[in-house]
N, C-alpha and C positions, 0 to 999 in steps of 0.2 A: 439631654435637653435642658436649654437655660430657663432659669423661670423669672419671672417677675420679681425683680428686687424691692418693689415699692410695696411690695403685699396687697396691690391692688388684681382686680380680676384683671388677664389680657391674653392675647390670643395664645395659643398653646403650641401651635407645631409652624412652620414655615410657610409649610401647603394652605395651614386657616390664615395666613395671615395676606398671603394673594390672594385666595379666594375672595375673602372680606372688603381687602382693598378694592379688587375686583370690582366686586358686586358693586362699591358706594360709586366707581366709576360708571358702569357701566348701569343704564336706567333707558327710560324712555326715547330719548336722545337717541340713541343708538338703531331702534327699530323704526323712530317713526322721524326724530329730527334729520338724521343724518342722512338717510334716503333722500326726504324730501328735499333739504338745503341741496345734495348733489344735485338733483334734478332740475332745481330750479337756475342754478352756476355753473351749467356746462359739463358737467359729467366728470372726468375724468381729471380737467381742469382745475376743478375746485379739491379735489382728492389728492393732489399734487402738493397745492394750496394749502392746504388744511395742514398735510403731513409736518411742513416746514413751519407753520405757525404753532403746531404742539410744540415742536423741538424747543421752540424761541419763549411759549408763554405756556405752556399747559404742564409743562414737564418741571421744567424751572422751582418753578410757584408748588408744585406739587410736591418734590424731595423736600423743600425748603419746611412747607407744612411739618412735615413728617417728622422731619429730622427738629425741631424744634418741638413738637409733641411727645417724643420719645427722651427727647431730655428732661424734658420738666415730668413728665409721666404725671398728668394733669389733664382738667378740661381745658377748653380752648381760652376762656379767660384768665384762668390762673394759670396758665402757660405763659402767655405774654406778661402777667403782673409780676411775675418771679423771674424771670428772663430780663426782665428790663431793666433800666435801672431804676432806682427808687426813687418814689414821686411822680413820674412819670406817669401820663394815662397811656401807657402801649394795651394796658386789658381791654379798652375802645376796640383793638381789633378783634380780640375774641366776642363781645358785648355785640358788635356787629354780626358776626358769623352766628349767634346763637338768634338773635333776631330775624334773619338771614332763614335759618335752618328753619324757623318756625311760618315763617311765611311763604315758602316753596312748597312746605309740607298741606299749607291753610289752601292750595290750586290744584297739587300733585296728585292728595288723595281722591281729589275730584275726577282727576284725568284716570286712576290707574283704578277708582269706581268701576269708568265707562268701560275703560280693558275686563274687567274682571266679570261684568256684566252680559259682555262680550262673547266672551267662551261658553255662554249657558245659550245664548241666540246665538250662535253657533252653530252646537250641537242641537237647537231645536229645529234647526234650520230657519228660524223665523228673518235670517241677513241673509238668504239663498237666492240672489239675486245677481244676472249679468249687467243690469240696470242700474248706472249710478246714479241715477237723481229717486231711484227708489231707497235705494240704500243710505240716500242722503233723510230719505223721509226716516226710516228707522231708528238713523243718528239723533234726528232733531227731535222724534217722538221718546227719547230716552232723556238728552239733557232736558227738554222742557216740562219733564214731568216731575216734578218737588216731591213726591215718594220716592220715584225708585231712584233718582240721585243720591239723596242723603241718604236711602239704604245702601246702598251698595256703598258709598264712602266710608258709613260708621263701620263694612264688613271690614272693610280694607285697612281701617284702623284698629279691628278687632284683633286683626290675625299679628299685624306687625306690634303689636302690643306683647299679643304674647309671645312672640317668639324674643324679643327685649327682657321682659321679666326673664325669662333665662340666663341672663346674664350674659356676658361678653364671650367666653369661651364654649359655652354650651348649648347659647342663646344665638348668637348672632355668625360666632365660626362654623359650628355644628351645622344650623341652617345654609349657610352659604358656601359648604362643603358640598354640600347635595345641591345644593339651587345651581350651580353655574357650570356643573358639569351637564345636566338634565338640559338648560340654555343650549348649550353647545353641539349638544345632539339633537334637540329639535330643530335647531337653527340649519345645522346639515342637513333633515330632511327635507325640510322646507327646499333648501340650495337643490339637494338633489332630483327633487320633480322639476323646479324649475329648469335646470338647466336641462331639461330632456325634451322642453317645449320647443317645437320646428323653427322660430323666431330667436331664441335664447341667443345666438351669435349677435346679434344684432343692439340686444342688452348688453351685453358684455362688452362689446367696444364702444357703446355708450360710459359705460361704466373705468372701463384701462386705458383709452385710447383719447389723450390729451390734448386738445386742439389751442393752443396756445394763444392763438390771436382771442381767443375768449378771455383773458386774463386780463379784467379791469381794479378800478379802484373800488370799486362793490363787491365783485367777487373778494379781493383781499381781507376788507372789511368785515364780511359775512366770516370766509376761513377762521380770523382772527377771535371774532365774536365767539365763534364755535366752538375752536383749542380752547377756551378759558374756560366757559360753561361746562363743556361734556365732562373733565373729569375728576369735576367734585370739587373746587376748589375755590377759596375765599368764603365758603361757609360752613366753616368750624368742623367740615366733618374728617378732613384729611388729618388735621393738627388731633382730633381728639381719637381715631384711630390708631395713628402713629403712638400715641400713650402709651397706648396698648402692643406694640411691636417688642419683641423679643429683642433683649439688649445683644447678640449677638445677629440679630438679621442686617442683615448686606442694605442699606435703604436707597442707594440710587440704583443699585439692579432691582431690588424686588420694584422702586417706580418705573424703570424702564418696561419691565416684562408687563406690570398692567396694563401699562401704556400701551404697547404693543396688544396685547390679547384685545384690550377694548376698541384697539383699531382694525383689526382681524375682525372684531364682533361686529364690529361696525360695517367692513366691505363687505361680510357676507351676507347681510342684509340688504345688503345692496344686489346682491348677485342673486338674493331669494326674490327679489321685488321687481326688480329694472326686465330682465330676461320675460319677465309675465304678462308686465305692464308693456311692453313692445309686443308682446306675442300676440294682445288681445288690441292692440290699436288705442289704450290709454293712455293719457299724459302724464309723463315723468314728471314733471313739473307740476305736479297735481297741487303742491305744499300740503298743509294742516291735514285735508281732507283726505289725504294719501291712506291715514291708518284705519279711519272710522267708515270712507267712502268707497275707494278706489279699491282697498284692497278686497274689502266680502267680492265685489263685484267681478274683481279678476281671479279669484279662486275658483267662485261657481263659474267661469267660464270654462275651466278643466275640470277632465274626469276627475272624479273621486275627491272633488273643490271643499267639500264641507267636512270632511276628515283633514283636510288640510287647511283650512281656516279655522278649525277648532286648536289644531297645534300651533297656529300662527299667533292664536291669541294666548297660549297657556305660556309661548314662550315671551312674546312680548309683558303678562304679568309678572312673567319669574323677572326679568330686567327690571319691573317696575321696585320690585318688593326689597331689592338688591341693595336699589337704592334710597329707598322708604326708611331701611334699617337705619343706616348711617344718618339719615338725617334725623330721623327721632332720638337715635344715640346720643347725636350734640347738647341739646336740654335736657334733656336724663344724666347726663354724665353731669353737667353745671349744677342740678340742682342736689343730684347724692353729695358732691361734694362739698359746694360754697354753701350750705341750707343742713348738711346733716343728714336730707333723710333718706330712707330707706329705699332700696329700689323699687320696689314695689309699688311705693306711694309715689313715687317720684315719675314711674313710668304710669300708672293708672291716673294722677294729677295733669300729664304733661297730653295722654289722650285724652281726656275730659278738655282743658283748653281748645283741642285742633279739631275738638268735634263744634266747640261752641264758634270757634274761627274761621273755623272750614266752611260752615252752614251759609255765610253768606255768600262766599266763592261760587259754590253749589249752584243756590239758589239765582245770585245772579246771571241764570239762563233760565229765569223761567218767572217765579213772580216777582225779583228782585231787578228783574231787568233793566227798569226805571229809574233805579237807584243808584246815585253817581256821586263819586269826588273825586273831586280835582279834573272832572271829566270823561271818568274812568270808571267802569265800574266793577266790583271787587274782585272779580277774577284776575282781570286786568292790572287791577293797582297792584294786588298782591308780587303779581310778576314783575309789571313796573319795576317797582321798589327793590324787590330785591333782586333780580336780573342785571336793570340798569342802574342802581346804585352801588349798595352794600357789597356786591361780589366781587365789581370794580374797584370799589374803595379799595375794602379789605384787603384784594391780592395786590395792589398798589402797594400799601403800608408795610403785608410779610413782606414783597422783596425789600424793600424800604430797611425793614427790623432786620430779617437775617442777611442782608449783604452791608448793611453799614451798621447798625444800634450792635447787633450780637456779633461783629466783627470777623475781620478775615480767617482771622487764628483760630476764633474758637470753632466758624463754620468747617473749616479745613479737619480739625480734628473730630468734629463729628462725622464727614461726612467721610474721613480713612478706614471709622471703625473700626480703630486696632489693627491696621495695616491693610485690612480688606482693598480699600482704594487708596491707596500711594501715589499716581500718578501724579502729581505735580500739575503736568497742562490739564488734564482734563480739570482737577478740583480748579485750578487758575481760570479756564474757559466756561467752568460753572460759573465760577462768580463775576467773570465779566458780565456772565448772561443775566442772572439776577440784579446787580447793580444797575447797568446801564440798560440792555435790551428791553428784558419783561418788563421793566416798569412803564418803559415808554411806550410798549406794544399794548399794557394793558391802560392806560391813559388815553388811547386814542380808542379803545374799546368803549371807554366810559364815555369818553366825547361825543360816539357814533350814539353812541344808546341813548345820549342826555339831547340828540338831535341839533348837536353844537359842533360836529363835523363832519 
């Protein structure tokens, strides 16, 4: 087993270290965005879609992270400060990603609150309803209440805290050694009632079955939008992972294989949801409302609905938790290191921040409502900003860094690993993709998002 040369904590066996990556890919997106965006792009269509715009900007962007955080075996700012050349502000891109990480976390914990919330009205059956506009009163009777919001966030920040104090290997691999295997079996069970339902054919060719004159400039758009977002990247958490990766791990296969599994996590989500939502006469196209509305409603419409809306929700928190880690990791790792201190201090500092950050995210559904900048108000902006700027930037500038600042020779040698990958075209077809493709694919993501294309 290779260890860590840096004598910094990192993940410990091969298996922690996709599980991990995993886990920071795979989040919310996956149970609740990815359905709905199918749903609302034509089904199969967009699935198609999607597939070819990870290849082009999600995958790219993602080795590139890696493979430049396992060099510097660093946080995400003193990656790019030491990688760069000297003088240079390239630590801007990490400075962003840590920004980035902190204001997804200041909405996320809001959201995976309401998940967590979820599985207790679940199990009490108090969301037992065929009824969406009841189920809708449930949702709203939850965010607009300023107690049990900020409780259930500050729980959600309680839990992801400590399992961070653990540390990288025992803390964050440990946990998501367990969490993503446990994901993937309730996820199956979930697939397996559904597909037993008398309509389930119906989902499914919704779901495989590609009708091609649906492929517009929206749907691309949306696809595009989505490969960047879903798997972690442009905010610090891929570049401060890869630190952490075993100087002997393979890095554009272990991204492939995430890649792939979070897109697996992804269609089966689709195949737990779509086959149910046709069986009961709901609309796929439901968007937002799909997780908190649509779906109580379409469980209690089958037998034995509330045992399977309680695992619907334990498995959509474990995604959420997945990716909760990695992103609280990114400031925790910046402050042990550029700062000195202690993990401990560093992660019980960095929660104490996202509970005082978070609170108005929260609240902005309830007495904060009123309350507006730039238009917005602070659930909103939080997303805003870091959605439509910072992510864009940021993956903008890594392809930017590693296919022209850190050069062709030295990307090519990181990314053979000691002969691991030799092929010549492929590493050549990498870097055409980095240089030239991703950036312009994630350029026009930022232009859709800034409502300037």
């Amino acid at each position: 087993m290779a260890q860590q040369t840096s004598g910094r904590d990192g993940f410990a066996t091969r298996l922690g270290v996709l599980a991990a990556t995993l886990g920071s890919a795979v989040g919310l997106g996956n149970i609740w965005k990815f359905p709905a965006l199918t749903g609302q792009n034509g089904g199969a269509t967009f699935l198609l879609v999607y597939i070819i715009a990870t290849l082009l900007v999600g995958l790219p962007v993602m080795i590139s992270e890696i493979m430049l955080g396992r060099k510097a075996k660093a946080n995400a700012v003193r990656t790019y400060r030491e990688l760069g050349p000297k003088g240079q502000p390239w630590s801007l891109i990490g400075i962003s990603g840590v920004i980035a990480a902190v204001l997804i976390m200041g909405f996320y914990t809001d959201v995976a609150g309401w998940v967590f919330a979820y599985i207790f009205k679940a199990m009490s059956g108090s969301i037992a309803t065929t009824d969406p506009a009841v189920a809708k009163e449930a949702f709203v009777a939850l965010v607009g209440s300023p107690t049990q919001s900020l409780m259930w966030q500050w729980i959600v920040l309680a839990l992801v805290s400590a399992i961070i104090l653990g540390g990288v290997s025992s803390g964050i691999e440990r946990t998501t050694k367990i969490l993503m295997p446990v994901l993937l079996l309730l996820l199956c069970v979930v697939c397996a009632r559904s597909l037993t339902l008398p309509k389930a054919a119906e989902g499914l060719a919704f779901l495989f079955t590609p009708d091609f004159s649906k492929i517009t400039g929206g749907v691309i758009l949306m696809a595009l939008g989505l490969a960047f977002f879903k798997l972690s990247i442009g905010m610090g958490t891929m570049t401060t992972y890869g630190s952490y990766f075993r100087d002997d791990q393979n890095i554009p296969v272990t991204a492939a294989r995430v890649m792939l599994c979070d897109l697996s996590i992804s269609i089966l989500a689709g195949v737990a949801i779509f086959p149910a939502v046709f069986n009961f006469g709901f609309e796929p196209s439901a968007g937002p409302s799909l997780l908190f509305m649509t779906i109580p409603a379409v469980f209690a419409s089958m037998p034995g609905g509330q045992l399977f809306t309680v695992i619907f929700f334990c498995l959509t928190a474990i995604a959420a938790t997945g990716a909760m880690l990695s992103l609280f990791e990114v400031p925790v790792a910046w402050l042990v290191e550029e700062f000195k201190m202690s993990r401990s201090k560093a992660t019980i500092g960095t929660a104490l921040v996202l509970g005082v950050m978070g609170a108005p995210a929260t609240l902005s559904m309830s007495v904060l409502g009123d309350f507006k900048m730039f238009g917005l108000n602070m659930f909103d902006l939080y997303d805003f900003v870091s959605s439509n700027i910072l992510l864009p930037v940021g993956g903008i500038f890594i392809c930017i860094f590693a296919g022209w600042v850190w050069g062709s020779k030295r990307t090519r040698e990181l990314l053979s690993n000691g002969g691991h990958l030799d092929n010549a075209a492929v590493v050549s077809g990498f870097l055409f993709v980095v240089k030239w493709v991703s950036p312009v694919l994630v350029t026009i993501v930022l232009l859709n998002g800034l409502k300037l294309f």
